[in-house]
C-alpha positions as CSV (number, residue, x, y, z in Angstrom):
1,X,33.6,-11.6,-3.1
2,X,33.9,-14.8,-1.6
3,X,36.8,-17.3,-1.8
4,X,35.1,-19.6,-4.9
5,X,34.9,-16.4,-6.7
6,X,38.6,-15.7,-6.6
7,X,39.5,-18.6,-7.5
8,X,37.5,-18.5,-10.6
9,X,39.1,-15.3,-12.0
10,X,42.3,-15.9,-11.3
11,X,41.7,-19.0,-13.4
12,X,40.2,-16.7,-16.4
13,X,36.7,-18.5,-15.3
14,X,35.0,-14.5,-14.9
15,X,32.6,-14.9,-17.9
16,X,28.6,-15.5,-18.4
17,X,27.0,-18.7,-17.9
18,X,23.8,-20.5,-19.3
19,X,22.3,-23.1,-16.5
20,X,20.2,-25.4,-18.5
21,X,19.0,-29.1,-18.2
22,X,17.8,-30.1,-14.4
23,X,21.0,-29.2,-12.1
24,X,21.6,-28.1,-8.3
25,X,24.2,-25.3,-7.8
26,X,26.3,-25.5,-4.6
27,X,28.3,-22.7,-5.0
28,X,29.4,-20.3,-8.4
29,X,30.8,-17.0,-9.3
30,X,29.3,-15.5,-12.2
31,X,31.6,-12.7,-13.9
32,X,28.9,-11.7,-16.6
33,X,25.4,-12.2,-17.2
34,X,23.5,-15.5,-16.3
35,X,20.8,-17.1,-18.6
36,X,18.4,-19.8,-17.3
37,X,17.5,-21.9,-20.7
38,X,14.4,-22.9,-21.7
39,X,12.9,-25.7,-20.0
40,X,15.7,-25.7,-16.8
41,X,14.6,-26.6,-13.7
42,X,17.6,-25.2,-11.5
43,X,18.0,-25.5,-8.3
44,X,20.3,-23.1,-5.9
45,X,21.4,-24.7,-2.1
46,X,24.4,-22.7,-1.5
47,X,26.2,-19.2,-2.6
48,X,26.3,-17.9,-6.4
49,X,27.8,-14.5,-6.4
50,X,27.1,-11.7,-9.8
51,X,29.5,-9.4,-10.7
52,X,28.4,-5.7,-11.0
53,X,25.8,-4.8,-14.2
54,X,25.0,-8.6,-14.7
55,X,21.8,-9.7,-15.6
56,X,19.8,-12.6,-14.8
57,X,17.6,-13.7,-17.3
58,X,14.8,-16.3,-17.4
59,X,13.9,-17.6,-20.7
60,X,10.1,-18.8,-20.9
61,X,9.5,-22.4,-19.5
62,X,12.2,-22.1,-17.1
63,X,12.7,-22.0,-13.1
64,X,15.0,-20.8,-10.8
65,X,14.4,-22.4,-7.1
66,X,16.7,-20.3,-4.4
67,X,17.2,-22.1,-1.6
68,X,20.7,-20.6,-0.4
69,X,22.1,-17.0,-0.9
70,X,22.4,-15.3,-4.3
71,X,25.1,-12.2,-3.9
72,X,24.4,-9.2,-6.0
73,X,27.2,-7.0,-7.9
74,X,26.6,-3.2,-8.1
75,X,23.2,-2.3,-10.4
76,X,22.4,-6.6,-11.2
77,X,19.0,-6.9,-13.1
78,X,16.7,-9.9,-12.5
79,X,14.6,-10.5,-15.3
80,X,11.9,-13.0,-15.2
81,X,10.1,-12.9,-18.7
82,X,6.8,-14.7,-19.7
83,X,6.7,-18.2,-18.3
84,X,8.9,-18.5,-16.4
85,X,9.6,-19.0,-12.7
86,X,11.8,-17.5,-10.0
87,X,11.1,-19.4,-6.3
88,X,12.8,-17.9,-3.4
89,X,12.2,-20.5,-1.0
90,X,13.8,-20.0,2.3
91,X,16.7,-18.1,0.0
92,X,18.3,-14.8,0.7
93,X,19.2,-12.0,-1.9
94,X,21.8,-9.4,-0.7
95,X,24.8,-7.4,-2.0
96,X,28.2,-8.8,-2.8
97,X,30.7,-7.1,-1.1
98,X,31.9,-3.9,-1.7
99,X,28.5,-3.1,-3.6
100,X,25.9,-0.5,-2.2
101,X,22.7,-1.6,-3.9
102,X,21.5,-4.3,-6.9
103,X,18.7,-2.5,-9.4
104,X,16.1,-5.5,-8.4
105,X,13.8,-8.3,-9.8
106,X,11.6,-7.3,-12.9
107,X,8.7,-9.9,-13.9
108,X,7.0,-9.3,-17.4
109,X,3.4,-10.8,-18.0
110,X,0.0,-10.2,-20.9
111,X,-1.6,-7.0,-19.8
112,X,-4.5,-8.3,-22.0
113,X,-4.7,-11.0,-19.8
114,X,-5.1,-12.5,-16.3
115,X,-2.6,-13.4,-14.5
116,X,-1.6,-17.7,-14.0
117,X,-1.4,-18.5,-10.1
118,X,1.8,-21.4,-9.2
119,X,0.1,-24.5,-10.0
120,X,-1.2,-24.3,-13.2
121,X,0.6,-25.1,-16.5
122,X,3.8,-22.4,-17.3
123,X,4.3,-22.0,-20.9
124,X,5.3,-19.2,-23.3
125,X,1.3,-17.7,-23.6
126,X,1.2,-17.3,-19.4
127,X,2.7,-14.4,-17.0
128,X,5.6,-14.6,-15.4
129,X,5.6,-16.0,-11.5
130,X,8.0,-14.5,-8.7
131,X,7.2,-16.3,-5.7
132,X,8.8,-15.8,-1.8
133,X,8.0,-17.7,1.4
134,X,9.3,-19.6,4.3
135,X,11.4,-16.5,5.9
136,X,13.3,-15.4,3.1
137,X,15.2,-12.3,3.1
138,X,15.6,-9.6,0.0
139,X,17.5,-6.7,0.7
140,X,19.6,-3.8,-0.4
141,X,17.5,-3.4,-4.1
142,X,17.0,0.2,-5.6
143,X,13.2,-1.7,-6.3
144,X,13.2,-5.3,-5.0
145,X,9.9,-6.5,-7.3
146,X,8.6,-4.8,-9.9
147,X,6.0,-5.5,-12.7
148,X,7.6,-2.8,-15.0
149,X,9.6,-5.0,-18.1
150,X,12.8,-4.4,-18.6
151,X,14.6,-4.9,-21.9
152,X,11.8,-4.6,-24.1
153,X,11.5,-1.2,-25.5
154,X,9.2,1.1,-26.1
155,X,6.2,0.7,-26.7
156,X,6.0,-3.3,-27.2
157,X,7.1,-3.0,-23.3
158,X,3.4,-1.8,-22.4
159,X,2.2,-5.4,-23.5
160,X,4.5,-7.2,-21.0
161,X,2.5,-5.7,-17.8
162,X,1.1,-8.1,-15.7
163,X,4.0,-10.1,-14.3
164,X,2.6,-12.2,-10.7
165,X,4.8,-11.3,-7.2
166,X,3.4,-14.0,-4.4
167,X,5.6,-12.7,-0.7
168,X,4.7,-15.1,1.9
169,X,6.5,-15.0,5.9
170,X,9.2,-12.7,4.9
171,X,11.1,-9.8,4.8
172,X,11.9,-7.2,2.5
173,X,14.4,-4.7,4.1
174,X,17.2,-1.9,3.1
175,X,15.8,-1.4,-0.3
176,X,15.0,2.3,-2.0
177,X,11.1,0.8,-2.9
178,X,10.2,-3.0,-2.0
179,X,7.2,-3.5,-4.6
180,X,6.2,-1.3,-7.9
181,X,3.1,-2.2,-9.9
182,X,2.4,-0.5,-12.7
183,X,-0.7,-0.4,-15.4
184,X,-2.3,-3.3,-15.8
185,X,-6.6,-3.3,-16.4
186,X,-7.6,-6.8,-14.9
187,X,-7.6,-7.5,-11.4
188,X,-4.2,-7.7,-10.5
189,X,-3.5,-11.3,-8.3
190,X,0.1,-10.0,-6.3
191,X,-0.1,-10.3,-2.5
192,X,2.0,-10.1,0.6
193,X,1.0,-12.1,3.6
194,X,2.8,-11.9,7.0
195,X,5.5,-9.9,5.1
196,X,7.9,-7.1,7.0
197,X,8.7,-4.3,5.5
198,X,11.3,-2.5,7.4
199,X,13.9,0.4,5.9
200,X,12.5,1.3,2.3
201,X,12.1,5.1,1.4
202,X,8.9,4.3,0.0
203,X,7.4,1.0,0.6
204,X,5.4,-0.3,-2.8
205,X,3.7,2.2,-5.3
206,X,0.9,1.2,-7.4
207,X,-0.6,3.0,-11.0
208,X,-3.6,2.0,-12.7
209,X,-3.8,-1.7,-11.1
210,X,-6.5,-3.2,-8.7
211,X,-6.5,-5.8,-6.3
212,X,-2.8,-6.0,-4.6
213,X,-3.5,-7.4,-1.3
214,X,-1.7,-6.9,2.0
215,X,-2.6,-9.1,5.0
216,X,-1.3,-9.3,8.1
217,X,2.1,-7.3,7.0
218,X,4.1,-5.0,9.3
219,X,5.3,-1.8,8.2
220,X,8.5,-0.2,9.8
221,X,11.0,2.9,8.9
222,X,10.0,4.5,5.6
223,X,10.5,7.8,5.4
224,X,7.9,8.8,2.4
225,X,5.0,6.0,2.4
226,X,4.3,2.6,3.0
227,X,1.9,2.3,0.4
228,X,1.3,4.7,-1.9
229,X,-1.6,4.6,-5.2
230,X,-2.1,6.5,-8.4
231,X,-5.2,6.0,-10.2
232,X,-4.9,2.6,-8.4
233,X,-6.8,0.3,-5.7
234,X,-4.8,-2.0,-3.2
235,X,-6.8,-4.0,-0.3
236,X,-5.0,-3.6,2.7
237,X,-5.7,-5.9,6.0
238,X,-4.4,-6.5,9.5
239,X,-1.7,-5.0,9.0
240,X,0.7,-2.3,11.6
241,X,1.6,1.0,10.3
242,X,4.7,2.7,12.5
243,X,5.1,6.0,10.9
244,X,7.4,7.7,13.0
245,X,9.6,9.2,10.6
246,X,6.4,10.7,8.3
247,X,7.0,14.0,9.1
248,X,5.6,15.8,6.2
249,X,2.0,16.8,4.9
250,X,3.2,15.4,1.6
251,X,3.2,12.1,3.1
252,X,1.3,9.6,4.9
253,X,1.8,5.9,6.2
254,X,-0.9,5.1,2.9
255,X,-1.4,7.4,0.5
256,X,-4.3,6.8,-2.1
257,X,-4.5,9.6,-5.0
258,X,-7.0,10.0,-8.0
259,X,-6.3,11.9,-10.5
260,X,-9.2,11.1,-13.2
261,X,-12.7,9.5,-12.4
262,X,-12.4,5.9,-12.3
263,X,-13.6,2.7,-10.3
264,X,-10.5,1.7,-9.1
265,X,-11.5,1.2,-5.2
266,X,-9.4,0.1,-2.2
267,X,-10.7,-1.5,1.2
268,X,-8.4,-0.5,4.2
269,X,-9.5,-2.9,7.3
270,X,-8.6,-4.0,10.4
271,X,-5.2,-2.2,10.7
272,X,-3.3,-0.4,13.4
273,X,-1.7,3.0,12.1
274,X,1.0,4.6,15.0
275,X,2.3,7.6,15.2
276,X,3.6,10.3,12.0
277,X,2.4,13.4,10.4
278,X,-0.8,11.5,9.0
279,X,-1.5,8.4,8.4
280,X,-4.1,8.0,5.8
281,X,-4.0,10.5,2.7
282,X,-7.2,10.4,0.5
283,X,-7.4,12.4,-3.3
284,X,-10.0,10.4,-4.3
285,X,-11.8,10.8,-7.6
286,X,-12.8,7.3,-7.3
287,X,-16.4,6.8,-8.8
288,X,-16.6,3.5,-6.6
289,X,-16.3,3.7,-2.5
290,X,-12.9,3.5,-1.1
291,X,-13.7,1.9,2.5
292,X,-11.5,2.8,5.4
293,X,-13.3,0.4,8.4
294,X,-12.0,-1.1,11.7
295,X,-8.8,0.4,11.9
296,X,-6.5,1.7,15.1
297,X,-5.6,5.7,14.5
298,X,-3.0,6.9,17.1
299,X,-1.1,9.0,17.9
300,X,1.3,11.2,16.1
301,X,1.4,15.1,14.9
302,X,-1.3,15.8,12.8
303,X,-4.2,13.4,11.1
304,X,-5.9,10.1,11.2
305,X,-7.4,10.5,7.9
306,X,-7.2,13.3,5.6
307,X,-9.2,13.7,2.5
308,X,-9.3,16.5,-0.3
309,X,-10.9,16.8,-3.4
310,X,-14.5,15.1,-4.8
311,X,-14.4,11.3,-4.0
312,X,-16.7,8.3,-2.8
313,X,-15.8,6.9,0.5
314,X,-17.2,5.4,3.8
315,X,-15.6,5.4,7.3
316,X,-16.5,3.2,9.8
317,X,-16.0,1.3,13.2
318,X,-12.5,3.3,13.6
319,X,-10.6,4.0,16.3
320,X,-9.1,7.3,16.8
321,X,-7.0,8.4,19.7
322,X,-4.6,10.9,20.7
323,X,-3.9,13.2,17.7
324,X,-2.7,16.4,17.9
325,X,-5.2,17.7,15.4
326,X,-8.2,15.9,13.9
327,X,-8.9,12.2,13.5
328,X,-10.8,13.5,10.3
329,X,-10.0,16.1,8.3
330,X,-11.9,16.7,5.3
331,X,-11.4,19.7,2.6
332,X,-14.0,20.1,-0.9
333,X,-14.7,16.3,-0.9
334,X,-18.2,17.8,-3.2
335,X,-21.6,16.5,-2.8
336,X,-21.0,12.4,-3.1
337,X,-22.7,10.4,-0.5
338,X,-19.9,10.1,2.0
339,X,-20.5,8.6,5.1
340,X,-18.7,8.5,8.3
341,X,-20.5,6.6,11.4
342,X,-19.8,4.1,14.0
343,X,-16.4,5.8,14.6
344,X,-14.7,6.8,18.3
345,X,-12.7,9.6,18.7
346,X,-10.8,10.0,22.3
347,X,-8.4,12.8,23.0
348,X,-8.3,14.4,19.5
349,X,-8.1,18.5,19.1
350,X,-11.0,18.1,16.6
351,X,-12.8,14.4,15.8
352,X,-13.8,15.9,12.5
353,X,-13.1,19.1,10.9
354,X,-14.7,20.2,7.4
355,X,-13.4,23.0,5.1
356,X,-15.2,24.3,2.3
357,X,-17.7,22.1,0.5
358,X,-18.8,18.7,1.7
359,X,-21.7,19.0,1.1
360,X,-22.5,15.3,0.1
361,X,-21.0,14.4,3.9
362,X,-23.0,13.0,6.9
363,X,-21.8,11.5,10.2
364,X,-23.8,9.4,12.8
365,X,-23.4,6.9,15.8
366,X,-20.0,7.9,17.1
367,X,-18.6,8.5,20.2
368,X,-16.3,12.0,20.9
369,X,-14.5,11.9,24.1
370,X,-11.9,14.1,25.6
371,X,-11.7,16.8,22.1
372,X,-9.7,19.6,23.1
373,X,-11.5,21.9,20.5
374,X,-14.8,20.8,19.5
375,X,-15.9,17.4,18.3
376,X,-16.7,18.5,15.2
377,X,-15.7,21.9,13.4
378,X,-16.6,23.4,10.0
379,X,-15.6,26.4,8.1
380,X,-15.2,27.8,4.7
381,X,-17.5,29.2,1.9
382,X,-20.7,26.4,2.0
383,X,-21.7,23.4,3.2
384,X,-18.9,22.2,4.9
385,X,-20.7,19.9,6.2
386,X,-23.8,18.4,4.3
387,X,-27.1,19.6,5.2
388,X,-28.5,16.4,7.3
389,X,-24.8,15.6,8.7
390,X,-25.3,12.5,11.0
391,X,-28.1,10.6,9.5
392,X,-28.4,8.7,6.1
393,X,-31.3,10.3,3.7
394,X,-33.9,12.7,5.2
395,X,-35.4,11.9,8.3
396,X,-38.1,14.2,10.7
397,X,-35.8,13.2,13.9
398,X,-39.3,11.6,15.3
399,X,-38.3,7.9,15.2
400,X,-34.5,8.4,13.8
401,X,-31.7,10.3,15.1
402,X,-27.9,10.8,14.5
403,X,-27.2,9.1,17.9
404,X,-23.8,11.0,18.3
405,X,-22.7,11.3,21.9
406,X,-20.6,14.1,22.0
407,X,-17.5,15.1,25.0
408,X,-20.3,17.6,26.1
409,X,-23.1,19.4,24.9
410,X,-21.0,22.4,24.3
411,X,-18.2,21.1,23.0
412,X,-20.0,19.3,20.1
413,X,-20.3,21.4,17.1
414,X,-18.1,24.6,16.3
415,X,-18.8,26.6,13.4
416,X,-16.1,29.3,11.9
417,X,-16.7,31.9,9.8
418,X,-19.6,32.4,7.6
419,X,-20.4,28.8,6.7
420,X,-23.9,27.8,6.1
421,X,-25.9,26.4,8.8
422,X,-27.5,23.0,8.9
423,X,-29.9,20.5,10.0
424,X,-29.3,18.2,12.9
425,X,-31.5,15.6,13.9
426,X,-32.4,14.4,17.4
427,X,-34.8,11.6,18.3
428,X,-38.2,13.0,19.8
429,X,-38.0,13.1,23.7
430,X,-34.4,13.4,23.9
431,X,-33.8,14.9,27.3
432,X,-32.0,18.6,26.4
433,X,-29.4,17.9,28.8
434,X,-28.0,14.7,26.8
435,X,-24.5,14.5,25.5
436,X,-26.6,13.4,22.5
437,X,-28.0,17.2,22.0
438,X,-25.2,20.2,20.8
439,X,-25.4,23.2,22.3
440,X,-27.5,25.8,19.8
């Protein structure tokens, strides 16, 4: 508690507050819960300071601007409800001393309806609006952001999913969980743009949402996930993965999990995954493609990316390089049309290995150098891998071939156990001695 604060109780000043009107806060200790009116348009510049199990409360039409520091008691709820606004612009939001961690900011919106950008009119029938930029810092939350109301009750609470989170050039750090999205059935508008994640458990967790975005975020110290999805779809760009401390087959740098059919699809592009167990975990049962495409996989104990269970996906114009075990592991991903081509794989035990059915699977135009093992393995019952791997549709191998160049002929293709046989195709006049043509 700083000095102000003191002051205040020894003066019996340690009880809740309304701000209201248009006002600028320099400094304030709050000993119980805060309530910005209807219609204020408050301002922060320098330190307010919470006393443990406060709340924050926005009532709609109002907004909160933070400029300077708020300090957070024990367990302090933020609660941002329909129309309303909370602008952390340049601000910081920490603990107060001698408290461990605050519970975090919860934004309520219309699940029935899409989501109001910062702009447009904010009234009682729009979403509420968290919005971060310009280096700000939150830290120390149990869940910094999250679209799950609080203080509703169940079940009017299911109506209040929705709420907008905008993070812009800043950092989210120290927290338990940094971003948690929960149902909401139109395309959800939340991003993060140049955002650093760095000490969460679990970074943000998505369920039956769409259309989160991630761009150009960096992703450092989580022990469980950096992004994580259930019956969910995020889009996830330019981004940088270090997953040294994923040391589990349980978890993954992004972990993307399906547990009913649905078209809830997520692009992952242009990212650079280092170093952990595995660093892309697929369960689809998507009935849309999930596309994995341009990213860096190195590195690290086990995977690039794994995928069980039936699922729609294509992966393509990756780079995978120095796992221990296979840049692709696939297990019973069913007879979809799944695709894998224009991929590299350098100094991986296996570039791909298949178990049990894939059936639906086919791989072409990639490049395997250095595998210790084979480039590509398969075992299990059948069709472990599909029965024209390395071409798209059905083709003589006259005019079109798979076009894989493999480490050498012999190391291309390994097949264990009794798994069926299948089809490869090579272009017509294909000298025998080409990297292009396994080893029969």
């Amino acid at each position: 508690m700083y000095a102000c604060a003191a002051v205040q109780i020894a003066a019996g000043m340690g009880s809740g507050k309304t701000y209201s009107g248009t006002q600028t806060i320099d400094d304030d200790y709050i000993g119980g819960d805060l309530y910005i009116d209807h219609g204020a348009n408050i301002t922060i510049n320098g330190t307010v300071e919470l006393a443990d199990n406060a709340e924050i409360e926005f009532a709609p039409t109002s907004k909160l601007t933070l400029n300077g520091t708020l300090l957070m008691g024990e367990s302090v709820d933020v609660l941002v409800r329909r129309g309303s606004q909370f602008i952390i612009d340049g601000g910081t939001i920490t603990t107060a001393p001698c408290a461990n961690e605050w519970s975090g900011i919860f934004v309520d919106g219309y699940s029935n309806q899409s989501q109001t950008m910062p702009g447009f009119q904010i009234g009682y029938a729009t979403n509420g609006v968290v919005e971060v930029k310009n280096n700000s810092l939150i830290e120390n939350a149990w869940t910094a952001f999250s679209t799950n109301s609080r203080g509703i009750g169940w079940p009017q609470e299911q109506d209040y999913r929705g709420g907008l989170i905008l993070v812009e050039n800043s950092t989210i750090q120290n927290c338990f969980r940094a971003a948690e999205f929960v149902d909401y059935d139109i395309e959800n508008k939340s991003e993060f743009v140049n955002v650093t994640f760095d000490g969460q458990d679990e970074n943000a967790t998505h369920w039956e949402t769409v259309g989160v975005e991630y761009n150009n975020c960096d992703f450092l110290n989580y022990s469980t996930s950096a992004i994580s999805t259930l019956d969910a779809g995020v889009d996830v760009y330019s981004s940088n993965f270090d997953g040294s401390y994923i040391n589990s087959s349980a978890e993954a740098s992004i972990i993307i999990e399906h547990t009913f059919s649905g078209n809830k699809v997520s692009d992952i592009d242009g990212n650079i995954f280092d170093d952990g167990y595995q660093k892309l975990m697929l369960s689809p049962g998507n009935t849309s493609p999930i596309t994995i495409a341009n990213n860096v996989f190195e590195g690290g104990d086990r995977y690039g990316v794994y995928v069980v269970g039936d699922g729609w996906f294509t992966i393509e114009d990756n780079s995978f390089r120095d796992l221990t075990y296979e840049g692709i592991y696939l297990s019973s991903t069913g007879n979809n049309s799944n695709l894998s081509k224009f991929n590299k794989f350098y100094d991986c035990e296996f570039g791909i290995y298949a178990f049990y059915d894939n059936s639906g699977f086919e791989f072409e135009q990639k490049c395997f150098t250095g595998s210790s093992s084979k480039d590509v393995g398969y075992s299990g019952n059948t069709y472990a891998v599909g029965p024209s791997p390395g071409i798209l549709g059905e083709h003589d191998g006259t005019t079109t071939e798979a076009g894989n160049s493999f480490t050498t002929r012999f190391k291309a293709i390994g097949r264990y156990g009794t798994t069926d046989v299948f089809n490869y195709h090579i272009k017509t006049g294909t000298s025998t001695s080409s990297t292009k043509v396994p080893y029969n």
